[in-house]
Rosetta silent file (secondary structure, phi, psi, omega in degrees, C-alpha in Angstrom):
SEQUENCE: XXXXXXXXXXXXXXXXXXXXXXXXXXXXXXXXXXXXXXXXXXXXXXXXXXXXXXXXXXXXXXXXXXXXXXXXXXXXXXXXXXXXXXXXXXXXXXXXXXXXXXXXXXXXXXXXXXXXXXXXXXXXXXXXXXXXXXXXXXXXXXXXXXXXXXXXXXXXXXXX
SCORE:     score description
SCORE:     0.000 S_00000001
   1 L     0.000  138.869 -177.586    0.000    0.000    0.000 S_00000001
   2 L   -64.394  170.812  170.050    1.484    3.860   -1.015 S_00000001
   3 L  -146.643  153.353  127.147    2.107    6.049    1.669 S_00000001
   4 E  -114.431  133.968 -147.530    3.171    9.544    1.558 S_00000001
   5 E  -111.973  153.639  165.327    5.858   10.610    3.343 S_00000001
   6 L   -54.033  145.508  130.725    7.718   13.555    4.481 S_00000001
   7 L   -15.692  118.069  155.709   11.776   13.288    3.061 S_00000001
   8 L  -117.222  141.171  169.835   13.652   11.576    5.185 S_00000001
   9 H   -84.132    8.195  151.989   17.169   10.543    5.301 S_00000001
  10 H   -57.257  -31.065 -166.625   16.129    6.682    6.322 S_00000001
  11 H  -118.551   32.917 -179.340   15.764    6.046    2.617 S_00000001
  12 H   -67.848  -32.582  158.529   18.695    7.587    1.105 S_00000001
  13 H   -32.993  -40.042 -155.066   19.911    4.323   -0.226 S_00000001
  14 H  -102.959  -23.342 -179.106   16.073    3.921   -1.759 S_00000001
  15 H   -77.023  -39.755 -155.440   16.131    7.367   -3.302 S_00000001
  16 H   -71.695  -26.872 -173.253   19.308    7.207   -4.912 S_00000001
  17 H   -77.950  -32.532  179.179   18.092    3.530   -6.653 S_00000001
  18 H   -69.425  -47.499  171.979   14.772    5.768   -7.884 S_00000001
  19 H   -38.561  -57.260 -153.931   17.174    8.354   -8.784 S_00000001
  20 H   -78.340  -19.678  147.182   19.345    6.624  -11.174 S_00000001
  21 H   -25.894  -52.353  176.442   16.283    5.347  -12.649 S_00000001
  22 H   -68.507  -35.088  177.476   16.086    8.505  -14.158 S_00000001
  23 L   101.189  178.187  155.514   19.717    9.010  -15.060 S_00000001
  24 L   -18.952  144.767  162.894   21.587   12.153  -14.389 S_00000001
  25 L   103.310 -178.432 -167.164   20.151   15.726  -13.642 S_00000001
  26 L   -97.971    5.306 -161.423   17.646   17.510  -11.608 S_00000001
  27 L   -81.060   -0.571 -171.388   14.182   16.383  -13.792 S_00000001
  28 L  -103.727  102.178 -171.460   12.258   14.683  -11.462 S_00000001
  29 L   -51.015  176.817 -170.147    9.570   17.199  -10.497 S_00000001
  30 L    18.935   48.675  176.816    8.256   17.068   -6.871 S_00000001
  31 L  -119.987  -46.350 -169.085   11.766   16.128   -5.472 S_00000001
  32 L    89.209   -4.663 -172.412   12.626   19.674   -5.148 S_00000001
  33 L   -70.493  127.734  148.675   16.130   18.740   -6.316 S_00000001
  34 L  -132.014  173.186 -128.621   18.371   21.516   -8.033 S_00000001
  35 L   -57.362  -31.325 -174.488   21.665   21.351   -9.616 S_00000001
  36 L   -70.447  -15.511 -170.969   23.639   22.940   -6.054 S_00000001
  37 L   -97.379  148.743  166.479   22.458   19.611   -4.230 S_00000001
  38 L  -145.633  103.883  174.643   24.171   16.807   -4.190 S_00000001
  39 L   -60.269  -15.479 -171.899   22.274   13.788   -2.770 S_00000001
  40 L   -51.831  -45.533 -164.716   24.798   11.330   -3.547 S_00000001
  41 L   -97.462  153.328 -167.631   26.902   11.726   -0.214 S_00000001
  42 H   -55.159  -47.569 -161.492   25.041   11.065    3.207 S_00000001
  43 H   -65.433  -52.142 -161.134   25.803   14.947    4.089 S_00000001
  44 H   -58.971  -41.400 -162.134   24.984   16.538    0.980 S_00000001
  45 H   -81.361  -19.913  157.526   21.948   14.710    0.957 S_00000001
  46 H   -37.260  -36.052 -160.610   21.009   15.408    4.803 S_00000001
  47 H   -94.854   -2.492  178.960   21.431   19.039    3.705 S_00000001
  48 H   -53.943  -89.545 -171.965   19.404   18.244    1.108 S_00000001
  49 H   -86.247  -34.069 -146.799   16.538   16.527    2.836 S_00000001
  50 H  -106.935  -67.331  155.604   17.030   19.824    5.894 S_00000001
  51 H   -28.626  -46.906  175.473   16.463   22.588    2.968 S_00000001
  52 H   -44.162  -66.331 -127.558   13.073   20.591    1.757 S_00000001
  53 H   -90.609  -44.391 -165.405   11.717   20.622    5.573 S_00000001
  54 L   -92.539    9.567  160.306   12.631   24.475    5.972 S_00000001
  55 L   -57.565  116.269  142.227   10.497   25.455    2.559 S_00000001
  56 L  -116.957   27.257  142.811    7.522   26.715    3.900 S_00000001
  57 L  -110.993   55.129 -157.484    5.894   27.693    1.198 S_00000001
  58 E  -129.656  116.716  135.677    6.553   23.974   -0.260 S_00000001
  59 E  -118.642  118.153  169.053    5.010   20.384    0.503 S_00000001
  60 E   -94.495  161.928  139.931    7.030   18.244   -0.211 S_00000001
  61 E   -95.952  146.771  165.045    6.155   14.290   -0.540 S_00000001
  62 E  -113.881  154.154  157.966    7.619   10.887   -1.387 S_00000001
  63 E  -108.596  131.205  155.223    5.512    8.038   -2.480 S_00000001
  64 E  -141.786  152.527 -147.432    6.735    5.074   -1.201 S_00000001
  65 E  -134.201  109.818 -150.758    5.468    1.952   -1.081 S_00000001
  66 L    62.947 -139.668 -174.480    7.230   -0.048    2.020 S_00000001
  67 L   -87.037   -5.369  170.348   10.286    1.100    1.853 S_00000001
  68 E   -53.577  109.141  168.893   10.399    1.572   -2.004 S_00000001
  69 E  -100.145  118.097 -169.013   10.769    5.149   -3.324 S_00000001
  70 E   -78.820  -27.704 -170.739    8.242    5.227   -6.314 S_00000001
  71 E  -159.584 -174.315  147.219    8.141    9.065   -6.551 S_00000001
  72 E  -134.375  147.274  178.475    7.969   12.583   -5.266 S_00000001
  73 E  -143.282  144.530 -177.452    5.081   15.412   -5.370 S_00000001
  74 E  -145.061  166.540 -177.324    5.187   19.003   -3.611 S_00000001
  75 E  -149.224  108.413  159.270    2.550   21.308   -3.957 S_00000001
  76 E   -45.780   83.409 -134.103    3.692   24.877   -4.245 S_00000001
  77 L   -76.089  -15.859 -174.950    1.619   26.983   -2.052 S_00000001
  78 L  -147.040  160.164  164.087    1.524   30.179   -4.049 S_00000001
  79 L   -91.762   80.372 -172.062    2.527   31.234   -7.961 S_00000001
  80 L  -120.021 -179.602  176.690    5.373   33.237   -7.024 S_00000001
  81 L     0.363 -132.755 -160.585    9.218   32.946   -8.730 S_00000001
  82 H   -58.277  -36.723 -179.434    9.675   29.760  -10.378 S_00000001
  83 H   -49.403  -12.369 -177.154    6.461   27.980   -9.037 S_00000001
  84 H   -93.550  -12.355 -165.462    4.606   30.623  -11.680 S_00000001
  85 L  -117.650  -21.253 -174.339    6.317   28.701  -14.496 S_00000001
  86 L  -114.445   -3.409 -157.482    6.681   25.138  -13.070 S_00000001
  87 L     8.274 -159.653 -156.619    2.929   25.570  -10.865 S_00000001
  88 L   -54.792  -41.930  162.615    1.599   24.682   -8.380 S_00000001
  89 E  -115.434  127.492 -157.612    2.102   21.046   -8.165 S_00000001
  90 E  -138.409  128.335 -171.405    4.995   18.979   -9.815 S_00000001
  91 E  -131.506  162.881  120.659    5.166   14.704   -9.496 S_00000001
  92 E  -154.492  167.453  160.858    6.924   12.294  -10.844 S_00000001
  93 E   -92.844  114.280 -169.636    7.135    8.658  -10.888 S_00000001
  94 L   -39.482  125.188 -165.990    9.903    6.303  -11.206 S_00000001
  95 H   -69.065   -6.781 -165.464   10.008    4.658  -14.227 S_00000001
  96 H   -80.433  -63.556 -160.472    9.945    0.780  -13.205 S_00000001
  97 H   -75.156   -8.911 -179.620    6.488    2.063  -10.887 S_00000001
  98 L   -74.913  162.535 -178.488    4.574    3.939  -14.118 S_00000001
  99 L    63.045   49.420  148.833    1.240    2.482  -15.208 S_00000001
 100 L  -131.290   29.937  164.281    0.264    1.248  -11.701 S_00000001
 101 L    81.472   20.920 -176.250   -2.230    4.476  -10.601 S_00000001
 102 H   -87.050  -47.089 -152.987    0.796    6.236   -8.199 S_00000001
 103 H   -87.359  -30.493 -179.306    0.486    9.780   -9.785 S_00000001
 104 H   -69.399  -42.271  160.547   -3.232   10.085   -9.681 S_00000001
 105 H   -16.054  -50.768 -148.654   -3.275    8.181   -6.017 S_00000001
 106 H  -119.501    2.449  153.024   -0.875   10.847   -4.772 S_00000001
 107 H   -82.004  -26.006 -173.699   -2.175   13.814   -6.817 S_00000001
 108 H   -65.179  -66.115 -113.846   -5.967   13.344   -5.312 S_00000001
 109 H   -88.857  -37.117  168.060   -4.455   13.169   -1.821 S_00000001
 110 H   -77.038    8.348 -147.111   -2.202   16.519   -2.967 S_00000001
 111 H  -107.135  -45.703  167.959   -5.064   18.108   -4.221 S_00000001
 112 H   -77.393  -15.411  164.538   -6.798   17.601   -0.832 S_00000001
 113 H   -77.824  -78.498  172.789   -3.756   19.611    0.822 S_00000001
 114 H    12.984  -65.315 -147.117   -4.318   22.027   -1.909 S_00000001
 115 L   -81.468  -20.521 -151.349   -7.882   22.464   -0.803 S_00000001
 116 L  -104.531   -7.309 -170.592   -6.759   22.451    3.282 S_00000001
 117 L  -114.599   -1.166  178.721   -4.744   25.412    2.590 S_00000001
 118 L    94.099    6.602  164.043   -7.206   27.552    1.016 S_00000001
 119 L   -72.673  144.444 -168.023   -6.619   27.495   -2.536 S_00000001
 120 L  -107.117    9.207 -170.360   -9.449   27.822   -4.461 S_00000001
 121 L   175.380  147.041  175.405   -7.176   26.474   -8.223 S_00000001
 122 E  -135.316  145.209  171.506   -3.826   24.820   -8.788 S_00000001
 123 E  -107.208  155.989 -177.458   -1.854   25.055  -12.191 S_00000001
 124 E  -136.639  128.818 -177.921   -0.365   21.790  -13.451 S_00000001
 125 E  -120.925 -171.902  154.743    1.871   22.133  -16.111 S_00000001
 126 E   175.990  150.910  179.280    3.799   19.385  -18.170 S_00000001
 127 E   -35.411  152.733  177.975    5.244   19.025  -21.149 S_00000001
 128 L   -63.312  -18.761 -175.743    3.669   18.898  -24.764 S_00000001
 129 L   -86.429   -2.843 -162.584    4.976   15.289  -25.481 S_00000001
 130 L  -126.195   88.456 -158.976    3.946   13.791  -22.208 S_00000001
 131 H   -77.126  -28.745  163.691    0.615   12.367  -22.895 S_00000001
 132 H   -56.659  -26.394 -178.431    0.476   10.271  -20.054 S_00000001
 133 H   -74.687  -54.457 -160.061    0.463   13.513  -17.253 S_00000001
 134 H   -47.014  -99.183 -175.370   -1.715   15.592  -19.932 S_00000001
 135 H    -1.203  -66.465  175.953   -4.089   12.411  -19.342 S_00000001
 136 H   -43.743  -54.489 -170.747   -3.594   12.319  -15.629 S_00000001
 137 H  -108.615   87.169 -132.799   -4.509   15.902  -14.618 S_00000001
 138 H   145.304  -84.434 -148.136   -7.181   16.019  -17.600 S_00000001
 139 H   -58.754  -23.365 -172.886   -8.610   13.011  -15.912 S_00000001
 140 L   -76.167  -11.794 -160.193   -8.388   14.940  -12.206 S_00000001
 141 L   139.351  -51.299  174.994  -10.479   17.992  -13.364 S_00000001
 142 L   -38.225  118.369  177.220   -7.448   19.808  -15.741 S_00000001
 143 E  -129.786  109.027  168.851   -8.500   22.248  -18.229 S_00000001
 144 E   -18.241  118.554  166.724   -6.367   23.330  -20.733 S_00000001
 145 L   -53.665  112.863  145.167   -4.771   27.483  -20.792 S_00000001
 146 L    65.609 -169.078 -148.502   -4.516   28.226  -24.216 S_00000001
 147 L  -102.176  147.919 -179.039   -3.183   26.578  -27.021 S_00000001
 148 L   -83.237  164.581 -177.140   -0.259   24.438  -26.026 S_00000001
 149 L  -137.428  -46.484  164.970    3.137   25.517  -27.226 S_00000001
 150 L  -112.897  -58.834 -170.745    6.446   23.360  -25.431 S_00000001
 151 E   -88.181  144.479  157.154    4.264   22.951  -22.007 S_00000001
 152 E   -82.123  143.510  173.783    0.611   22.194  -21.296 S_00000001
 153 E  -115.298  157.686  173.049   -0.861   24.446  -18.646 S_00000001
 154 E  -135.333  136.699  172.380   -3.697   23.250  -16.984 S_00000001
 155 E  -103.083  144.051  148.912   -5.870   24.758  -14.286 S_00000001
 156 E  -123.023  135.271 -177.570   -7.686   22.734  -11.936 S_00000001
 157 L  -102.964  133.415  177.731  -10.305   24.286   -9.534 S_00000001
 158 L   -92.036  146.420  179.368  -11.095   22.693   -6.328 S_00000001
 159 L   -70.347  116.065 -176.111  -14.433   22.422   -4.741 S_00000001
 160 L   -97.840    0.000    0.000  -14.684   23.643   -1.624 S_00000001
């Protein structure tokens, strides 16, 4: 059964096997990782994992399922500096764990933070080529900005 979890540095060992899944870089949205961290070494990635927890206008999540980490999702709390271009909410899923229902599982549940904080819409954006997300947040409620051009944007509004 998924869980979502805070970061923690119990699973560095379990991130770093989802990482490399990915290959190289920073691309895996709702990790929060950018290019100055380096998770590899216990410290960097303590320091890492200490920088997530002091965002506060950030929740972040892991999915993990046991001790497996299938993914990460944060939900941005406002469309300020990058978060206006990347929005509100950013997932992804490991690839070995796609097709088994993780990112909609752990977008309804971020969706329901969403709604606990007092947003009344969240933007979702993802690329134009990535038919499976477009699907995903389509299927939650997402309705297409304008015409797409590299990214989709999508709004979704929650019910309060």
């Amino acid at each position: 059964m998924p869980e979502l979890i805070p970061p923690t540095t119990a699973l560095h060992a379990e991130w770093l096997a989802a990482h490399r899944e990915w290959g190289p870089g920073t691309h895996e949205d709702g990790f929060g990782l950018l290019p100055m961290d380096r998770p590899e070494t216990p410290a960097g990635f303590a320091a890492w994992i200490a920088r997530l927890a002091a965002t506060p206008d950030c929740t972040y999540r892991w999915i993990v399922d046991g001790t497996e980490v299938v993914g990460g999702i944060a939900l941005r709390h406002a469309l300020s500096g990058a978060a206006a271009s990347m929005g509100h909410i950013g997932y992804g899923i490991r690839p070995s764990a796609r097709r088994r229902g993780l990112g909609g599982w752990a977008l309804e549940r971020m969706l329901a933070h969403a709604r606990e904080l007092g947003l009344d819409r969240v933007l979702l954006v993802c690329l134009v080529d990535n038919v499976a997300s477009a699907r995903l947040i389509e299927r939650h409620g997402g309705v297409l900005d304008g015409a797409p051009d590299v990214v989709r944007r999508y709004w979704i509004r929650l019910a309060a």
